[in-house]
Each structure stands twice: as C-alpha cells, then as structure tokens.
Predicted model as a PDB file, atoms N, CA, C, CB and O in Angstrom, pLDDT in the B-factor column:
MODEL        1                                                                  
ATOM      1  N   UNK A   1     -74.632 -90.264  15.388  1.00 57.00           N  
ATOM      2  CA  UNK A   1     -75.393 -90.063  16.609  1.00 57.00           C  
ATOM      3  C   UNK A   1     -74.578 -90.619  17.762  1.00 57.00           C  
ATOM      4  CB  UNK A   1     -76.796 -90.739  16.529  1.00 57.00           C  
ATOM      5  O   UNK A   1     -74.271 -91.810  17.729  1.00 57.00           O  
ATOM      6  N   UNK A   2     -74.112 -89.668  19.025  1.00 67.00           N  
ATOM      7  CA  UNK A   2     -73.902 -90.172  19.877  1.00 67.00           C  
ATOM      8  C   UNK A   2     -74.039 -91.206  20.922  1.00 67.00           C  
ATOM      9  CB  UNK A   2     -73.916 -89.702  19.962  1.00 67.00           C  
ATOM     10  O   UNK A   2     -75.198 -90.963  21.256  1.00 67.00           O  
ATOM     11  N   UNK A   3     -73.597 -92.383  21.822  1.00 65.00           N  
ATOM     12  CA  UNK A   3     -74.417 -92.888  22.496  1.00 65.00           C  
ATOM     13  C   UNK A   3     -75.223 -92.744  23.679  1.00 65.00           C  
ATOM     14  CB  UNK A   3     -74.042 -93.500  22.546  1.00 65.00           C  
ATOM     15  O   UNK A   3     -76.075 -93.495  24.154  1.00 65.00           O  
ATOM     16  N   UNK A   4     -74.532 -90.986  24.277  1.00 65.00           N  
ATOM     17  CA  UNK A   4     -75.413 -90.297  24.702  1.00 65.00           C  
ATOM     18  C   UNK A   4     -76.673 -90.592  24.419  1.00 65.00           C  
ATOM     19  CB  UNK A   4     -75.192 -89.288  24.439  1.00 65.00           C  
ATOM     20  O   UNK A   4     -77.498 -91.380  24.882  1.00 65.00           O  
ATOM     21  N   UNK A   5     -76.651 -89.225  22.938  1.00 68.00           N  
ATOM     22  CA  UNK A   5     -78.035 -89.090  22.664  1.00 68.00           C  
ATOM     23  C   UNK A   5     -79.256 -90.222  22.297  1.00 68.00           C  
ATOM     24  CB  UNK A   5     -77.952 -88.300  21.697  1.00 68.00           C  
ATOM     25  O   UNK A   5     -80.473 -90.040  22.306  1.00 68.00           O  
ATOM     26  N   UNK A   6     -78.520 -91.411  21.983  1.00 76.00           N  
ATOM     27  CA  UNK A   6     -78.842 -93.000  21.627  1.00 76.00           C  
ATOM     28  C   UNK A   6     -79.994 -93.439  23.101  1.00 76.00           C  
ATOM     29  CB  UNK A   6     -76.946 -94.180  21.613  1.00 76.00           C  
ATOM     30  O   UNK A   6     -81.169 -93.761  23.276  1.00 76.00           O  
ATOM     31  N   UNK A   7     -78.669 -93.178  23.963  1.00 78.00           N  
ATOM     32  CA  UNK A   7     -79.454 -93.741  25.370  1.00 78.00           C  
ATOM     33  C   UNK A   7     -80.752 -93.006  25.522  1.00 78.00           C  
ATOM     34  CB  UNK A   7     -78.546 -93.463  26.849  1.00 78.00           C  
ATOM     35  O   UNK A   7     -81.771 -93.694  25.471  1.00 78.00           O  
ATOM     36  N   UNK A   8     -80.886 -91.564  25.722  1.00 83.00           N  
ATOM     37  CA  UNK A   8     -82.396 -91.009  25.813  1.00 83.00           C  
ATOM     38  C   UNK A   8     -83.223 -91.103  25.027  1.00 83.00           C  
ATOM     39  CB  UNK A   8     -82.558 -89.908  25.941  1.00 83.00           C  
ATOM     40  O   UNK A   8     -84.356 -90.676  25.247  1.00 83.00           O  
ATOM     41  N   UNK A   9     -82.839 -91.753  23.769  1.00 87.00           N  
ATOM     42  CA  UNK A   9     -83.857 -92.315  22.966  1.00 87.00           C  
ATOM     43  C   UNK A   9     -84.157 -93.380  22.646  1.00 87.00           C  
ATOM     44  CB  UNK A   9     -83.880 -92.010  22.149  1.00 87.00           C  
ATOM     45  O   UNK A   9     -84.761 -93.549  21.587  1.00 87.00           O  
ATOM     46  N   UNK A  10     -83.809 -94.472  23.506  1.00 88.00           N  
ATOM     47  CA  UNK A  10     -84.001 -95.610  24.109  1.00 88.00           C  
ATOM     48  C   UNK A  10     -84.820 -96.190  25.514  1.00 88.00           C  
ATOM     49  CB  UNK A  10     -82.939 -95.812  24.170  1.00 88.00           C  
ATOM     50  O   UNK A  10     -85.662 -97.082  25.611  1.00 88.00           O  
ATOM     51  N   UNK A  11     -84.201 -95.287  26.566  1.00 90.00           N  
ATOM     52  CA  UNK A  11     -83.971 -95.541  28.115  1.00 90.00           C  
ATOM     53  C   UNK A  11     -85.546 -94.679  28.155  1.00 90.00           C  
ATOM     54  CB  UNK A  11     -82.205 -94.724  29.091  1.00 90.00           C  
ATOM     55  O   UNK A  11     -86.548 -95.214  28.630  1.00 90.00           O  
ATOM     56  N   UNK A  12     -85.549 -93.368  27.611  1.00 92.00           N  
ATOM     57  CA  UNK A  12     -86.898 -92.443  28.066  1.00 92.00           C  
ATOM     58  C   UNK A  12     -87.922 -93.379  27.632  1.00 92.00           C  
ATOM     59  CB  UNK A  12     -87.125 -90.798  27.271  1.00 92.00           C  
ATOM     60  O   UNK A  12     -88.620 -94.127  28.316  1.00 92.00           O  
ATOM     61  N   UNK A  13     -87.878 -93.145  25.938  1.00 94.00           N  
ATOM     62  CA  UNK A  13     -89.719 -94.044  25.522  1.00 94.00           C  
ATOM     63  C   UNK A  13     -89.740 -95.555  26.299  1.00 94.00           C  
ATOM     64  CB  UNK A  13     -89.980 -94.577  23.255  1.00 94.00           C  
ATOM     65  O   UNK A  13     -90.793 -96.189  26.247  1.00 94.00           O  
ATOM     66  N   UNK A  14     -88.630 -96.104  26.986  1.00 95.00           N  
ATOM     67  CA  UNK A  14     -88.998 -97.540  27.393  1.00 95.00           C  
ATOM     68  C   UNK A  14     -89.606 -97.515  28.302  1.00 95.00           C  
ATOM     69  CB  UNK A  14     -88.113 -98.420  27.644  1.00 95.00           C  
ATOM     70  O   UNK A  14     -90.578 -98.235  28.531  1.00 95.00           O  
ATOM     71  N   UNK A  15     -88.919 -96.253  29.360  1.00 95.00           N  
ATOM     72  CA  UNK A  15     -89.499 -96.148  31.205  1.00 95.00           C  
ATOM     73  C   UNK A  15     -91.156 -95.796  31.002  1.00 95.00           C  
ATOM     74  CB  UNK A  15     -88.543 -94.429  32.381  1.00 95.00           C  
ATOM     75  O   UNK A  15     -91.977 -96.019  31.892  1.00 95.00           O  
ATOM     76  N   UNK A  16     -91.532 -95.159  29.568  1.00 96.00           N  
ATOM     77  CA  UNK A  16     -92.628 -94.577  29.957  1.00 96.00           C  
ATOM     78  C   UNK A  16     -93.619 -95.228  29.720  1.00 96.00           C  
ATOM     79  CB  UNK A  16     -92.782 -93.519  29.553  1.00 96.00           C  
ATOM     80  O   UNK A  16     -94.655 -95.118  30.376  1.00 96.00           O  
ATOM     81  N   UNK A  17     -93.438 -96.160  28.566  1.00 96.00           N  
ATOM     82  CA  UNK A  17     -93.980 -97.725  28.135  1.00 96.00           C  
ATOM     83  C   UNK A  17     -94.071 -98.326  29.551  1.00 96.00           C  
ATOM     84  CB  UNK A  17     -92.796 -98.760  27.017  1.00 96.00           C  
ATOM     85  O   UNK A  17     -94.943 -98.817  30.268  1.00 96.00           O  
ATOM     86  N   UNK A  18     -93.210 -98.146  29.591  1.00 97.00           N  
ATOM     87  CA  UNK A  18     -92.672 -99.324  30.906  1.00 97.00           C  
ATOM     88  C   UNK A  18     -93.564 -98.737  32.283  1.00 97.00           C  
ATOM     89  CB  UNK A  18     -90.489 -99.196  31.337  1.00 97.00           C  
ATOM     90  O   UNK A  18     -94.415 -99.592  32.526  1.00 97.00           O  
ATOM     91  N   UNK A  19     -93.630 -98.047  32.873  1.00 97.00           N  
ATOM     92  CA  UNK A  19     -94.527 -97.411  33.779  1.00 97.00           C  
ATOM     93  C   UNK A  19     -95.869 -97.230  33.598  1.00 97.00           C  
ATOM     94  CB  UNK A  19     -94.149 -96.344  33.988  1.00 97.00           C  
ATOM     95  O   UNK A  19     -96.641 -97.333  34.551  1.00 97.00           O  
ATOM     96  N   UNK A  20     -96.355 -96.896  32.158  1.00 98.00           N  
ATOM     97  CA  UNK A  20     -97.451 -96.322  31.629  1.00 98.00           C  
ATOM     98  C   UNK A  20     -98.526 -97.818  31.579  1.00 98.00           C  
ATOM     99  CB  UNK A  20     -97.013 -95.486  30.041  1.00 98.00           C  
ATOM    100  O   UNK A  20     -99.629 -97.769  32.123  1.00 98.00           O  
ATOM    101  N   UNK A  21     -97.926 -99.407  30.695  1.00 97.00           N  
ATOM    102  CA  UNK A  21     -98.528-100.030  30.053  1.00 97.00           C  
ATOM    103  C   UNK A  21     -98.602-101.522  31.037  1.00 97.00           C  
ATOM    104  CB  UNK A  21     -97.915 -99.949  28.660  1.00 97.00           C  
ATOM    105  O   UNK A  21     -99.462-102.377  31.249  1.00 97.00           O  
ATOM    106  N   UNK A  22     -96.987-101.242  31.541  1.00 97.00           N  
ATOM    107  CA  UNK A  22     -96.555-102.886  32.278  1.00 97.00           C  
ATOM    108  C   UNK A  22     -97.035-103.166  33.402  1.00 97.00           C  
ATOM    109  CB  UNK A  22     -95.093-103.179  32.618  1.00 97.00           C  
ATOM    110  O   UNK A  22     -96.598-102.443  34.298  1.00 97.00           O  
ATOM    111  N   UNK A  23     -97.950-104.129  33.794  1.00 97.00           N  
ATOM    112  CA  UNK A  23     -98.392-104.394  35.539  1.00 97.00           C  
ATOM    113  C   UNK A  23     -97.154-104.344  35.696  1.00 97.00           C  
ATOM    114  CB  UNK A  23     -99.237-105.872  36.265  1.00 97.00           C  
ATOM    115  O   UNK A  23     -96.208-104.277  34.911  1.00 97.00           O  
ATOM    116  N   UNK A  24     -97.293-104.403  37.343  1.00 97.00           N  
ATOM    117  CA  UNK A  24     -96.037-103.547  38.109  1.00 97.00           C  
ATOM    118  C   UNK A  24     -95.161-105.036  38.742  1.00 97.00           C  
ATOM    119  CB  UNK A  24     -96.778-102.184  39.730  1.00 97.00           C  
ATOM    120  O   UNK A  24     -94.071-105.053  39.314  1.00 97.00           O  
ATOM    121  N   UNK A  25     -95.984-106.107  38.436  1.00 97.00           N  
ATOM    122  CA  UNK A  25     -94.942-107.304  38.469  1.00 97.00           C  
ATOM    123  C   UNK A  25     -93.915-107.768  37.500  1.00 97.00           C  
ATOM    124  CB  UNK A  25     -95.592-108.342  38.577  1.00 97.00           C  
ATOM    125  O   UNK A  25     -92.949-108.500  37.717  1.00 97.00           O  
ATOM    126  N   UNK A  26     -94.331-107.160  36.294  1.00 98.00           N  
ATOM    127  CA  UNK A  26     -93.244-107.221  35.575  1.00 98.00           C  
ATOM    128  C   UNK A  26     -92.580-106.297  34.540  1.00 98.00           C  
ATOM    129  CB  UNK A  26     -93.409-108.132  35.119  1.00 98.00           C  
ATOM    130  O   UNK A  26     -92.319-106.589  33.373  1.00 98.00           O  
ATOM    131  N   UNK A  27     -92.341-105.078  35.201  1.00 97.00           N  
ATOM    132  CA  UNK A  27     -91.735-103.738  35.233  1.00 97.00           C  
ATOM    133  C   UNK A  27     -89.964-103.877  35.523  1.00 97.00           C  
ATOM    134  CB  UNK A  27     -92.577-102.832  36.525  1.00 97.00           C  
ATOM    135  O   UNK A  27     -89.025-103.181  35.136  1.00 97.00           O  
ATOM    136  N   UNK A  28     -90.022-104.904  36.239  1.00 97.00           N  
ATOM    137  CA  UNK A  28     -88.180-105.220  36.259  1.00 97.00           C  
ATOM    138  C   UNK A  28     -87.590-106.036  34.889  1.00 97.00           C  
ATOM    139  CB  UNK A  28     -87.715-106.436  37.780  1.00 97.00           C  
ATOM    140  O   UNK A  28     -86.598-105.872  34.179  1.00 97.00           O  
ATOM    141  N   UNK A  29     -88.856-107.118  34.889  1.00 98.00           N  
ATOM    142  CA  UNK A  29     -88.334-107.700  33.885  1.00 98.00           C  
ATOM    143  C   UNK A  29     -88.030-106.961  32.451  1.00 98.00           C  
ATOM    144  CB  UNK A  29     -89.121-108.690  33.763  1.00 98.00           C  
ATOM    145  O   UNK A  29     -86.945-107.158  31.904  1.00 98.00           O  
ATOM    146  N   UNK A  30     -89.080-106.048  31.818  1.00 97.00           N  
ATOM    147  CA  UNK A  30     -89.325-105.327  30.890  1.00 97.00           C  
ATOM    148  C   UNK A  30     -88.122-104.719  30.870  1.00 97.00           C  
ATOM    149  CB  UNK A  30     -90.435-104.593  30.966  1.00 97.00           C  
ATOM    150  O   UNK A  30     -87.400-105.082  29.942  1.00 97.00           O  
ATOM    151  N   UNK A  31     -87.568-103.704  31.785  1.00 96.00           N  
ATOM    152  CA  UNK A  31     -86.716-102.926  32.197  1.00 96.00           C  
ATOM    153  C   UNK A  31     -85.068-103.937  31.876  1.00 96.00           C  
ATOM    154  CB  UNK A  31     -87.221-102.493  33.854  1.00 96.00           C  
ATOM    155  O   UNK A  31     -84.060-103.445  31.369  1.00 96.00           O  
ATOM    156  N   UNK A  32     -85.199-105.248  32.290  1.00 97.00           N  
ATOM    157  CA  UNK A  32     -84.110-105.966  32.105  1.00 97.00           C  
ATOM    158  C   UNK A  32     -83.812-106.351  30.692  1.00 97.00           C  
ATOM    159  CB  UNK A  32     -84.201-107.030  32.884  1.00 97.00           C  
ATOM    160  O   UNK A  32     -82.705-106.199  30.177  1.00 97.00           O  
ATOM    161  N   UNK A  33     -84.824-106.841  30.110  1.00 97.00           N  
ATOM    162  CA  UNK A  33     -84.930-107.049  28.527  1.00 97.00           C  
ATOM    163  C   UNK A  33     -84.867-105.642  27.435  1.00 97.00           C  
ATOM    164  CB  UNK A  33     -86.455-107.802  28.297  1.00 97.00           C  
ATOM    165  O   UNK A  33     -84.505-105.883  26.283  1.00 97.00           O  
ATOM    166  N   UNK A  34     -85.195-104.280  27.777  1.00 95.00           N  
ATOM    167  CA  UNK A  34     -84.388-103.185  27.487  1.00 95.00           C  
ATOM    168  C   UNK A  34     -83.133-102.913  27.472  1.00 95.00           C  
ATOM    169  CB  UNK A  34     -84.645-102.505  28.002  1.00 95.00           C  
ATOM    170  O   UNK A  34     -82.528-102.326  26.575  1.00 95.00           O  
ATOM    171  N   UNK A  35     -82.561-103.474  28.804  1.00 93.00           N  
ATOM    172  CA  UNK A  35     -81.368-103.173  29.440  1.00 93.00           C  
ATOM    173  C   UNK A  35     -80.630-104.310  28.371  1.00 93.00           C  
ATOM    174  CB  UNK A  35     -81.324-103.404  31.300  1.00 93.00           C  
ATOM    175  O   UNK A  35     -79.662-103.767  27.838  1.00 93.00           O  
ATOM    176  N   UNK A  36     -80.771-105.410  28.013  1.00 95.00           N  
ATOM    177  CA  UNK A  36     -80.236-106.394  27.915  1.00 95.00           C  
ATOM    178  C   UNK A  36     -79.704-106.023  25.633  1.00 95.00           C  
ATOM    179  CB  UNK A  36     -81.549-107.836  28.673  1.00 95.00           C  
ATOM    180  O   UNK A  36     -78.762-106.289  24.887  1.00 95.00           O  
ATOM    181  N   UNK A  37     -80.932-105.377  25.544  1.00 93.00           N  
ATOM    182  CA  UNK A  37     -80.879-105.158  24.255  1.00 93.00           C  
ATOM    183  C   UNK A  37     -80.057-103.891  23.755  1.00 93.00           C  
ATOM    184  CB  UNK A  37     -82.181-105.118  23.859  1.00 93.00           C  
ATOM    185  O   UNK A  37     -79.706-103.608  22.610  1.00 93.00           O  
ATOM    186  N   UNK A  38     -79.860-103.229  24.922  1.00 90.00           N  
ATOM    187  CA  UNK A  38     -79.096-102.123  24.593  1.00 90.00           C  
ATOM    188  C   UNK A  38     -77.402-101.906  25.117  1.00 90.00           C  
ATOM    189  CB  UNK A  38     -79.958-101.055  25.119  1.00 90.00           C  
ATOM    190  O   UNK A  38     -76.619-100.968  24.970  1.00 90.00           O  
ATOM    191  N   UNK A  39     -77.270-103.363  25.844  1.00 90.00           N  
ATOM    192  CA  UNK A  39     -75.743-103.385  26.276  1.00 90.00           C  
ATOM    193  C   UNK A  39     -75.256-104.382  24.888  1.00 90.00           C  
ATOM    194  CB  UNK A  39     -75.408-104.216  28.152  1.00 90.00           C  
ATOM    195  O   UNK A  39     -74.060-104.496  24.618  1.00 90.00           O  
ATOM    196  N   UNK A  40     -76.103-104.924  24.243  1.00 92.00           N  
ATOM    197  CA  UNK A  40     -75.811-105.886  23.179  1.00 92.00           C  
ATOM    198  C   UNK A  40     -75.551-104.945  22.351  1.00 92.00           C  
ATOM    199  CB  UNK A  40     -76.832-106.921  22.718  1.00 92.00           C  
ATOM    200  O   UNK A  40     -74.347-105.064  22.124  1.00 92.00           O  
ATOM    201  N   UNK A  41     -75.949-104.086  21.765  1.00 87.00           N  
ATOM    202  CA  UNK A  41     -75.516-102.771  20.928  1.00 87.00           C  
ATOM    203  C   UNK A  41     -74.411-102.157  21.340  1.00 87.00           C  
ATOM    204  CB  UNK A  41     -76.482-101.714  20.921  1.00 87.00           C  
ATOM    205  O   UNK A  41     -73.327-102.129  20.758  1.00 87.00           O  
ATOM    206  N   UNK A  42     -74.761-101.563  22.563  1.00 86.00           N  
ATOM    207  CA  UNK A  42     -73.131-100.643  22.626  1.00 86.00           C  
ATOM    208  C   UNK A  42     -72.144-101.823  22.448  1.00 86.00           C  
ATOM    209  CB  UNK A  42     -72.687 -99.688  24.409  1.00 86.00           C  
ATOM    210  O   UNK A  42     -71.128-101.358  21.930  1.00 86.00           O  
ATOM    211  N   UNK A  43     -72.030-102.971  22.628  1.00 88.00           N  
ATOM    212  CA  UNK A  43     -70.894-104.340  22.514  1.00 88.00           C  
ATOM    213  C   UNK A  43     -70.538-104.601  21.066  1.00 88.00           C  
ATOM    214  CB  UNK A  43     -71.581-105.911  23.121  1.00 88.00           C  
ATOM    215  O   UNK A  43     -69.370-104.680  20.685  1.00 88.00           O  
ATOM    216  N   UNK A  44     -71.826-104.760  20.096  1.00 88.00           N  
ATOM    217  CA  UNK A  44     -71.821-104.613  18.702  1.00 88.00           C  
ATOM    218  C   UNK A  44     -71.515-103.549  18.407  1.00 88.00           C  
ATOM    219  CB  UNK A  44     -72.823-104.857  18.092  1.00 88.00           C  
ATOM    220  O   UNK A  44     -70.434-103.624  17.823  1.00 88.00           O  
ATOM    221  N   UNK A  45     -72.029-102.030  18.507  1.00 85.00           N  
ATOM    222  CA  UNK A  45     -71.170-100.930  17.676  1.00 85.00           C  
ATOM    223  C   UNK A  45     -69.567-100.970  18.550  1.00 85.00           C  
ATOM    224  CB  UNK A  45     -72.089 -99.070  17.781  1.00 85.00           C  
ATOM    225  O   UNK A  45     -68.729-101.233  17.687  1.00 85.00           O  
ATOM    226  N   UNK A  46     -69.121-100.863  19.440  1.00 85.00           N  
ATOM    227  CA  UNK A  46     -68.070-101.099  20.211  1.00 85.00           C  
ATOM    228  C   UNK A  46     -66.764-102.098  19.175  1.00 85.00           C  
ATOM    229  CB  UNK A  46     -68.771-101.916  21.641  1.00 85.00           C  
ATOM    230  O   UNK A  46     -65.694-101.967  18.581  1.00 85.00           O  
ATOM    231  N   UNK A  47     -67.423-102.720  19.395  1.00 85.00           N  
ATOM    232  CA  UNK A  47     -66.634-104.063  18.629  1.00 85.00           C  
ATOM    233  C   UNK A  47     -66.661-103.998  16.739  1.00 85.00           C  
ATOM    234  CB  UNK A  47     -67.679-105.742  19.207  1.00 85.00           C  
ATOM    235  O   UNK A  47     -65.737-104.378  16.020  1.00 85.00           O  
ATOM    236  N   UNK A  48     -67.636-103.566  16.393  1.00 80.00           N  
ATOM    237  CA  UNK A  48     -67.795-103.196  15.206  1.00 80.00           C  
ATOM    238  C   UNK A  48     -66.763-102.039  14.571  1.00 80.00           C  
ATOM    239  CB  UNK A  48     -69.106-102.840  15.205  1.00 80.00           C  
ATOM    240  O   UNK A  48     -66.493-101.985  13.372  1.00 80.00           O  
ATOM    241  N   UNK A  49     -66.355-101.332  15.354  1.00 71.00           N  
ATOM    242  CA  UNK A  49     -65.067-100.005  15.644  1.00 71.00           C  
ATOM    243  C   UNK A  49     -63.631-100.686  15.532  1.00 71.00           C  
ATOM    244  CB  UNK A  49     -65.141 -99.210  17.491  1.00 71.00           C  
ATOM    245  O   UNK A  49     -62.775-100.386  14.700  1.00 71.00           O  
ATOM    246  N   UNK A  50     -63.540-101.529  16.393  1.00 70.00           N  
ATOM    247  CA  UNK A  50     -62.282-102.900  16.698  1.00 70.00           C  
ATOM    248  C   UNK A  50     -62.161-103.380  15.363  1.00 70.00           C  
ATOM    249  CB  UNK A  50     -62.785-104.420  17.848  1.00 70.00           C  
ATOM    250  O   UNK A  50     -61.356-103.065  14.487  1.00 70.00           O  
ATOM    251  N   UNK A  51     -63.303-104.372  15.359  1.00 64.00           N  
ATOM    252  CA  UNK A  51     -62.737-104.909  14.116  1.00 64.00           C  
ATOM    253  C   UNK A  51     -62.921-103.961  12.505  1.00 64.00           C  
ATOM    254  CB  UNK A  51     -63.505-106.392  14.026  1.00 64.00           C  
ATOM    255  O   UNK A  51     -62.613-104.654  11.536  1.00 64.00           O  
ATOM    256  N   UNK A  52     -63.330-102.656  12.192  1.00 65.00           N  
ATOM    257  CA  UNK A  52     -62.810-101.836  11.244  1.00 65.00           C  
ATOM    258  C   UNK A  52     -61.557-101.878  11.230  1.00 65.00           C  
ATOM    259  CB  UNK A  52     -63.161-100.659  11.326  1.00 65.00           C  
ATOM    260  O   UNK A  52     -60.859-102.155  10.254  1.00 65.00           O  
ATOM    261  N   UNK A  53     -60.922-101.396  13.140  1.00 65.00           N  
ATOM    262  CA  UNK A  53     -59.393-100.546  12.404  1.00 65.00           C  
ATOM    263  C   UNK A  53     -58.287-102.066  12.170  1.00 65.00           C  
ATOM    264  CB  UNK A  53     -58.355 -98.974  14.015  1.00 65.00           C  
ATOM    265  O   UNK A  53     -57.201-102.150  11.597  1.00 65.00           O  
ATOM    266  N   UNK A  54     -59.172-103.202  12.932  1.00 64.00           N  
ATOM    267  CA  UNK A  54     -58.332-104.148  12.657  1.00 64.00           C  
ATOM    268  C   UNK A  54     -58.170-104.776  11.297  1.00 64.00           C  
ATOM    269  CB  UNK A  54     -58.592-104.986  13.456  1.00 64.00           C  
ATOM    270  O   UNK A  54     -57.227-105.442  10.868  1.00 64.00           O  
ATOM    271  N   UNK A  55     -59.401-104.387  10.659  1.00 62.00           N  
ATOM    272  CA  UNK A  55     -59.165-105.217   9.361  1.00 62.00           C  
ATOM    273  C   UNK A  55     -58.040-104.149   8.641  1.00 62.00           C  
ATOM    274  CB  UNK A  55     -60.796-105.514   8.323  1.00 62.00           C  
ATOM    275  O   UNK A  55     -57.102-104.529   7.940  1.00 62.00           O  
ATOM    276  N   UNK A  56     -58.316-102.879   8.938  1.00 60.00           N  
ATOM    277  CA  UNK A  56     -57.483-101.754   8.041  1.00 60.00           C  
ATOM    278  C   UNK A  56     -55.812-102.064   8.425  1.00 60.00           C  
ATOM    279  CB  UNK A  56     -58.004 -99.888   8.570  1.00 60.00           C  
ATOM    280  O   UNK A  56     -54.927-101.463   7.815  1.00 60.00           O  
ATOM    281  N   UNK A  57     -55.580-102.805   9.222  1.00 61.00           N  
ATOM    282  CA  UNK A  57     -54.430-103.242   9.817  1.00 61.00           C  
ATOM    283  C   UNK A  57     -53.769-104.015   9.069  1.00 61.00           C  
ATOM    284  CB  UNK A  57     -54.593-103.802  10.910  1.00 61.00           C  
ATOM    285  O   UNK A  57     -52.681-103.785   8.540  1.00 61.00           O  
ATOM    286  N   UNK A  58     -54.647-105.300   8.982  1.00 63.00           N  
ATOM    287  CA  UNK A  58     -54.355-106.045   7.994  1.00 63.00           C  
ATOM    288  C   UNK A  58     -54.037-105.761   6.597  1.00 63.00           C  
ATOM    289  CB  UNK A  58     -55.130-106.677   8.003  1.00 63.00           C  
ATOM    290  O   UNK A  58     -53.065-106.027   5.890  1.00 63.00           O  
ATOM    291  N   UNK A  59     -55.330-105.036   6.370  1.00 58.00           N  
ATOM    292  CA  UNK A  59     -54.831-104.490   4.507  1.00 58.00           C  
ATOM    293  C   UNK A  59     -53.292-103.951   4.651  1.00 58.00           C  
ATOM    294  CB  UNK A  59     -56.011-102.759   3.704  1.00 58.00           C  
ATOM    295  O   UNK A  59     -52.460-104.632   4.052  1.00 58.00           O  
ATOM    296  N   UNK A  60     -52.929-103.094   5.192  1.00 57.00           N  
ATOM    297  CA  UNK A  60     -51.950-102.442   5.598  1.00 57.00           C  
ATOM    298  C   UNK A  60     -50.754-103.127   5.209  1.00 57.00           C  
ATOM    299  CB  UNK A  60     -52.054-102.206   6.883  1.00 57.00           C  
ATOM    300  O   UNK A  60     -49.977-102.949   4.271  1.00 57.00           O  
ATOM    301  N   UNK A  61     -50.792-104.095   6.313  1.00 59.00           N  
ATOM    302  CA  UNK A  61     -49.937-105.293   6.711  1.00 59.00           C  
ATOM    303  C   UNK A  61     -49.324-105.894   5.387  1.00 59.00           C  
ATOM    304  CB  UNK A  61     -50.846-106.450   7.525  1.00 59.00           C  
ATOM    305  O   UNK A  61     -48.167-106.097   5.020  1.00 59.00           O  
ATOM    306  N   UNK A  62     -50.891-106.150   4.664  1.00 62.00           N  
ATOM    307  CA  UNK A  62     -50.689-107.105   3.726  1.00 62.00           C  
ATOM    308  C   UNK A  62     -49.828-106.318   2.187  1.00 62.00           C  
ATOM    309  CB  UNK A  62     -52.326-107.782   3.454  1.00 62.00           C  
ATOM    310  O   UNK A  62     -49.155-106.920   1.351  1.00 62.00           O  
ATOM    311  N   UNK A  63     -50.011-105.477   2.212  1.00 62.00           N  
ATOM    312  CA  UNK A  63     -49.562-104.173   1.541  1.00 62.00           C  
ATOM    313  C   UNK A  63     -48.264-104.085   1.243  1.00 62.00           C  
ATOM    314  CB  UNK A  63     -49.817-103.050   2.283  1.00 62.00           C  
ATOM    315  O   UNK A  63     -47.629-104.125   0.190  1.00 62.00           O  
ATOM    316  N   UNK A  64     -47.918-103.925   2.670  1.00 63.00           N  
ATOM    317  CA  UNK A  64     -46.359-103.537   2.910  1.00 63.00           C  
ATOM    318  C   UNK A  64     -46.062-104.860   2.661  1.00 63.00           C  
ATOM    319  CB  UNK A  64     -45.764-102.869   4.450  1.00 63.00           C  
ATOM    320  O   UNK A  64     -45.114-104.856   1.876  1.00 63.00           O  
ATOM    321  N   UNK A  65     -46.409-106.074   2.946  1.00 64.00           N  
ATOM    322  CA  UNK A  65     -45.864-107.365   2.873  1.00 64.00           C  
ATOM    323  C   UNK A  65     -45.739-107.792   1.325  1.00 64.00           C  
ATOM    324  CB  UNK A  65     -46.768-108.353   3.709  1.00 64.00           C  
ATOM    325  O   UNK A  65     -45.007-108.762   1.131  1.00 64.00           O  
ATOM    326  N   UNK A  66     -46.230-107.321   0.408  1.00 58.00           N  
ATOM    327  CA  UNK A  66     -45.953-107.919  -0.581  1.00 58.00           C  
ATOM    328  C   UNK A  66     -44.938-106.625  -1.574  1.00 58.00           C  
ATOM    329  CB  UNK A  66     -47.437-108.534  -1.168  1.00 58.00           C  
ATOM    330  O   UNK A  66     -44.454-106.576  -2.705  1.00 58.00           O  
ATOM    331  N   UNK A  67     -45.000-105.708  -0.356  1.00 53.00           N  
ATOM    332  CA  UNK A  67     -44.016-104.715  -1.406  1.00 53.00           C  
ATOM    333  C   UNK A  67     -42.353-105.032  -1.225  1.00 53.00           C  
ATOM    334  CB  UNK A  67     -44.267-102.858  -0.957  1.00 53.00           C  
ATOM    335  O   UNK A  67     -41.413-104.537  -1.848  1.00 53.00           O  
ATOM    336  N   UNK A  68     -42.347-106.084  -0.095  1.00 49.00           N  
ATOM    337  CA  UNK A  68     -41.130-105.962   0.361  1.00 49.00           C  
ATOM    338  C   UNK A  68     -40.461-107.100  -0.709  1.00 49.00           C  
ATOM    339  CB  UNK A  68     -41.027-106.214   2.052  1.00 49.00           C  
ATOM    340  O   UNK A  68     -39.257-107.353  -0.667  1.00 49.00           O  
TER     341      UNK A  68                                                      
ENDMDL                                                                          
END                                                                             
C-alpha cells in the first residue's frame, strides 16, 4: 500500500471524526495528535527501509569478508 493511499485513509476518517465529534476547542489538538502519529510512521516505515538494505549490507560485507 502506498503512502499516498495510506494518507486518505488516515487524514479523511480523522477530519470527519474530527469535525463531526470534537468541540471546536479542541479540533487542533486532535488534528495535532493525528498529525503526530502519522509522521511517526512514515519515520518508522522510512527508516525501517534504511535499516533492511543496511543490514543486507552487512551480510554482504560479512560474506565477502570471510571468503577472502
């Protein structure tokens, strides 16, 4: 799944929660604690990508290092 398609199925059902349920004093906050939970993800899958090809680096590494 893209993080496109990730975001509209995140960002939509929150605004509408979020508009529909939240007094309107704390509609930023709600909105911030969404916001906050979903930059922590793209950072975790992001980084989760990093350290795959890095570990595959290593195996690699370690590979060639003991063939030599």
């Amino acid at each position: 799944v893209s993080k496109q398609s990730t975001w509209g199925m995140v960002w939509i059902p929150a605004q509408i929660i979020n508009f529909a349920l939240v007094p309107l004093q704390f509609r930023v906050l709600v909105a911030n604690g969404v916001a906050l939970v979903w930059n922590s993800y793209l950072s975790w899958a992001s980084h989760r990508k990093i350290g795959a090809q890095d570990k595959a680096g290593e195996v690699a590494g370690e590979m060639l290092g003991s063939t030599l």
